[in-house]
N, C-alpha and C positions, 0 to 999 in steps of 0.2 A: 572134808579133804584139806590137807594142809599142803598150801604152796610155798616154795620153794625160792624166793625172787633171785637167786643162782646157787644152782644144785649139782655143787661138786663131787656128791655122792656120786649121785647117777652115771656120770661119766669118768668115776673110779670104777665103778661096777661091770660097765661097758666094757673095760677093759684088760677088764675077765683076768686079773693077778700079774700082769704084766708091771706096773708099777711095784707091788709089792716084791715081785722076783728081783726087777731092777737094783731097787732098795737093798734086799737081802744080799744081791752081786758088793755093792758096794761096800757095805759094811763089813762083811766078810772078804774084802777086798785090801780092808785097811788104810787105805789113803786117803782119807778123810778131809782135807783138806789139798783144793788144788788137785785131785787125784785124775788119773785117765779119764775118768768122766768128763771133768770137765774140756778136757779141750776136745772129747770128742761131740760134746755138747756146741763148742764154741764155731767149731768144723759145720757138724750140723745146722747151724743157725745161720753164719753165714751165706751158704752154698742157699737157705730161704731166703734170707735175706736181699740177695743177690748183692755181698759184699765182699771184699777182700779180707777182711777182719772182723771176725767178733772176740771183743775181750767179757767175759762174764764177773762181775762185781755181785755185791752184798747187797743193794738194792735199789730200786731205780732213780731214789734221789742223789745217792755217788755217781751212777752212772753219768746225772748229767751236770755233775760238779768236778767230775775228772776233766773234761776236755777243758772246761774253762781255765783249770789249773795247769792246763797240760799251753796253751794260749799266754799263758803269762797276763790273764787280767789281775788288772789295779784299781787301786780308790780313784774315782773320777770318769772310771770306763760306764759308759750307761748299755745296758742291755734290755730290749724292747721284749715283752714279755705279755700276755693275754690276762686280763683278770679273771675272767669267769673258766678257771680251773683250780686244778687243788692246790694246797697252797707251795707243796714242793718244787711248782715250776718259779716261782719267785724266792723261793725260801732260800736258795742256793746262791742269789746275786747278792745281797749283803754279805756270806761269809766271806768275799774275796774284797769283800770295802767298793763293790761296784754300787750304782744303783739303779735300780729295776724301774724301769718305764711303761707305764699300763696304756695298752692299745685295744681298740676296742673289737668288738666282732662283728660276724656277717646276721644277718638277722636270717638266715634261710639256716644257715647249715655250722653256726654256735662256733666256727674259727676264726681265726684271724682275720682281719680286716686288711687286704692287702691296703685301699687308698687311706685308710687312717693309720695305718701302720707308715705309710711313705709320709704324710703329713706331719707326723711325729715326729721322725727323722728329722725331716727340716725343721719344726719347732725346735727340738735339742740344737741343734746347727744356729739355728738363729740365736738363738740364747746365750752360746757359747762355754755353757758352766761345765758343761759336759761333753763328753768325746765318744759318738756310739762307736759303738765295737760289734755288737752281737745282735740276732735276732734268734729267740726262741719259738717257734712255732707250735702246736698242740696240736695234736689227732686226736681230739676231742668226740668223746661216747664213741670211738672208734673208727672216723673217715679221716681220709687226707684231708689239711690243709690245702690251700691252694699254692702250689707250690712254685708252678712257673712266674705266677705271677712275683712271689713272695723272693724268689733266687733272684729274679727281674732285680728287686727293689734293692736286695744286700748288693750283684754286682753294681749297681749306678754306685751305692753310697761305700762299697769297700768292707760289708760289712762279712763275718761268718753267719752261719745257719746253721742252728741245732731244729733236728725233724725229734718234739716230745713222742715219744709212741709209746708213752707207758700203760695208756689205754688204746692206742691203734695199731701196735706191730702186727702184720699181715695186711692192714689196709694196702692199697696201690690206687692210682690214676693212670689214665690210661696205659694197664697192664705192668706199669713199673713203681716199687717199692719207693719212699720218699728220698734215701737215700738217693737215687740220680740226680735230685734237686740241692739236698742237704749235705753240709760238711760231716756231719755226723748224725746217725738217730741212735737214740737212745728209749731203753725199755725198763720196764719194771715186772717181776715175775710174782708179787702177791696174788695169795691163792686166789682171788676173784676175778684177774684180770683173764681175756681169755684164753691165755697162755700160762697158766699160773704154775708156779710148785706148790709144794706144801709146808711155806715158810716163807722168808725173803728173798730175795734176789735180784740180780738186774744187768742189765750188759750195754756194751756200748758197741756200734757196730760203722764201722768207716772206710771208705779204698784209699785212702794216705797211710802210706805206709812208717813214713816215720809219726805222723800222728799215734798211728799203734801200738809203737815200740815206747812214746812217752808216757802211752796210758797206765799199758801194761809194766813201767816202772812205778809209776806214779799210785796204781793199787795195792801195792806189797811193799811199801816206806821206801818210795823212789829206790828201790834196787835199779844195777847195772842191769842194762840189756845191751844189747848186740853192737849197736852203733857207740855204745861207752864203751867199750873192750878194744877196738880199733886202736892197735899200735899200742895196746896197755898190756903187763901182767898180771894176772890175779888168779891165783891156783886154788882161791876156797870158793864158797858158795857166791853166787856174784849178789845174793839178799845182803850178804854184811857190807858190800860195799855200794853204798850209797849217795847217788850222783842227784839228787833231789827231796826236795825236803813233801813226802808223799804221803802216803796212809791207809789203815789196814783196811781193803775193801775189795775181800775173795766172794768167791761164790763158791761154797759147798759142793762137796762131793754128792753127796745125798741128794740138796737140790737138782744138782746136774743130770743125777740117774731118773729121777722123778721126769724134768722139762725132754730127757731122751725119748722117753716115753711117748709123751702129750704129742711133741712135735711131728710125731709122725703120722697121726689122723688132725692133725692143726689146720691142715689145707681143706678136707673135707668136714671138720667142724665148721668156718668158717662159709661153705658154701650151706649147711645147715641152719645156721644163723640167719642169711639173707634169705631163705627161703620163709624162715619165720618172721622177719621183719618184713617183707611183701605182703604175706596171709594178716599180720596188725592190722599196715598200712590200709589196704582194701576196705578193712572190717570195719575200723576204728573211726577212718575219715568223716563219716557224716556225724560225729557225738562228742568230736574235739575239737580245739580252735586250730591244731594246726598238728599234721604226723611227720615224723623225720623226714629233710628233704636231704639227699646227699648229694656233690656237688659231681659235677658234669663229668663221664668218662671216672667216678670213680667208684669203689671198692669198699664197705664198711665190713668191720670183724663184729662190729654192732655189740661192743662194750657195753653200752648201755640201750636200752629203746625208750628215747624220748618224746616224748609228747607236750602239748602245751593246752593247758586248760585253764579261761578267766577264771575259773573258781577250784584254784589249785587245791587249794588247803581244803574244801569242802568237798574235792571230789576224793582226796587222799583219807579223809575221815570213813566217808562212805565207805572204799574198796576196802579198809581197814574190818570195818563191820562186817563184811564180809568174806572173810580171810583172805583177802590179796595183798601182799605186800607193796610199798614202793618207796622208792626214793629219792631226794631232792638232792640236785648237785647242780650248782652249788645254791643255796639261800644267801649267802654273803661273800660275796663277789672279794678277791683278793684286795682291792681298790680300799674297801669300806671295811677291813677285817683292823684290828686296833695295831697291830704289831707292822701293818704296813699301810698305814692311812697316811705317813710322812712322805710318803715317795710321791713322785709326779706322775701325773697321768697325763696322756698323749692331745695331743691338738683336739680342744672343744668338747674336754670330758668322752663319759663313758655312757653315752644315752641308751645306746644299745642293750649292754651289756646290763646295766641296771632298769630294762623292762622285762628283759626275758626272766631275771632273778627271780619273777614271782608269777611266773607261770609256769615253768617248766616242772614236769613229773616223770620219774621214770618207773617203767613197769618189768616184771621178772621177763628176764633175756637171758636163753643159757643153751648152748647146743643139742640138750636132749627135753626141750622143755615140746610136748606132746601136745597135739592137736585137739585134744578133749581137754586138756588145762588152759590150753589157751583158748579157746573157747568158751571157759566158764569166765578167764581174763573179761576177754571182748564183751563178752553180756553183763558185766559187775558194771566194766566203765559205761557201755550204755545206759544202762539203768539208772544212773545217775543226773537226775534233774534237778539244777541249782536253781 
């Protein structure tokens, strides 16, 4: 039997031609760009979301490089940022000449570390070299961050708060989306996340109203919006006139028809998921060193199911032998990656974050992944005596 370690088949199949109709509407629709889709996509997302705006982007690394452009970061601004995720949540703070500061994690639940997160702060603070401005947060293998705590620590210090949910959008803490904590969250729609299209994509979703209106200039080469036209004339397209220096970053028509789709069994995949990350947990707990813990009061869309086993690499050869797939996220912690070894890392190093790098294993997670597959899962990973 061949598994699947996420099987987006299955759940195009489920869906019995509705995304292909979608598709076919669109294309046959012509608007290919920007087209009714999408804002009825962005509408829909929203209204999930529970935010006043979703603008939909090209994919989830613009998504969370608009707002900072849209903030007016500069060379000198430091923005605190988590090492053990992919490298796009750092990757974006050097294009504005900022510099990214690694904070380290919780050792339960692989996010952010509110008290080494606030010890940072004041490390930078004491130093003086640097001026924080921002905290990026991650919803990492798909739970909330801790977020009261983490809003806590931006209001003391002044700072903003981007909520990452390029692998968490639908997570929530007690029953509210991270957005009630965050100045903004931001998504990404590659096909594996568990919201995905079938291609790129990515959206920013915020209740600042003029936040939205900068974004949404700021993705289509800082065009005029609303609040630029105020007491101006301009009788053509308000794209030719250009009130900021921005950049091409739409979200497809097509995408848009595809995530219309998805979104609308999104809420009952995601209770599917936790259903299957429960049935792991039970099974798995006595044959690992440790099964996902997620933090109190919240919600995983369970992006990933992670486990952690002393004999990582020897249990992953095993499952391999015998077709299970998995996979490691991350092996090399952003901190220790070469393109960003120059940056600083937060008060007393990353101890954390560089023990877990070589235990962590993740196993196939996907909302039609079936109780006889998973089951063959569970008995592969038992079986395995290092």
């Amino acid at each position: 039997m061949s598994i699947a370690f996420i099987d987006l088949q299955a759940q195009r199949l489920r869906l019995n031609g509705a995304i292909e109709a979608a598709v076919q509407d669109a294309v046959t629709g012509g608007a290919w760009v920007m087209g009714p889709q999408v804002r009825q996509f962005e509408a829909d997302l929203a209204a999930f979301g529970q935010a006043k705006h979703a603008l939909g982007c090209a994919n989830g690394t613009d998504a969370l490089i608009l707002p900072l452009m849209a903030w007016g970061l500069r060379p000198g601004d430091a923005i605190f940022v988590p090492s053990f995720t992919f490298a796009a949540t750092a990757e974006i703070v050097p294009w504005l000449g900022c510099t990214p500061v690694f904070v380290d994690i919780d050792a339960a639940t692989y996010n952010m570390d509110p008290a080494h997160l606030e010890a940072s702060i004041a490390a930078v603070k004491a130093e003086g070299r640097l001026m924080p401005k921002v905290v990026i947060a991650v919803d990492l293998f798909g739970q909330p961050a801790d977020y009261p705590a983490i809003r806590a620590i931006c209001d003391r210090h002044g700072l903003k708060l981007i909520s990452d949910s390029a692998q968490g959008f639908g997570c929530t803490l007690n029953g509210e989306h991270p957005l009630k904590w965050a100045d903004v969250t931001t998504t990404s729609f590659f096909p594996a996340k568990p919201l995905g299209c079938y291609g790129d994509g990515g959206a920013v979703l915020t209740n600042d109203d003029d936040l939205a209106q900068e974004i949404d200039s700021l993705r289509v080469h800082g065009k005029a919006v609303a609040k630029d036209l105020v007491g101006r004339t301009f009788d053509h397209d308000p794209k030719y006139l250009n009130m900021r220096i921005g950049m091409n970053s739409r979200l497809d028509t097509i995408q848009a028809a595809v995530l219309i789709e998805k979104l609308k069994v999104f809420g009952q995949e995601i209770e599917w998921r936790n259903r299957i990350a429960a049935r792991y947990n039970e099974h798995l707990a006595p044959h690992v060193s440790a099964v996902p813990q997620v933090i109190a009061g919240g919600v995983s869309n369970w992006a990933q199911y992670t486990i952690e086993h002393h004999d990582r690499d020897g249990l992953a050869a095993h499952l391999k032998a015998q077709g299970v797939p998995t996979a490691v996220y991350y092996p090399i912690p952003c901190h220790l990656q070469p393109a960003y070894a120059r940056y600083p890392q937060g008060a007393g190093g990353l101890p954390v974050t560089e023990a877990k790098k070589d235990l962590v294993i993740s196993l196939p997670m996907h909302s039609d992944l079936d109780e006889a597959t998973q089951d063959t899962i569970i008995a592969a990973v038992a079986s395995y005596k290092a």
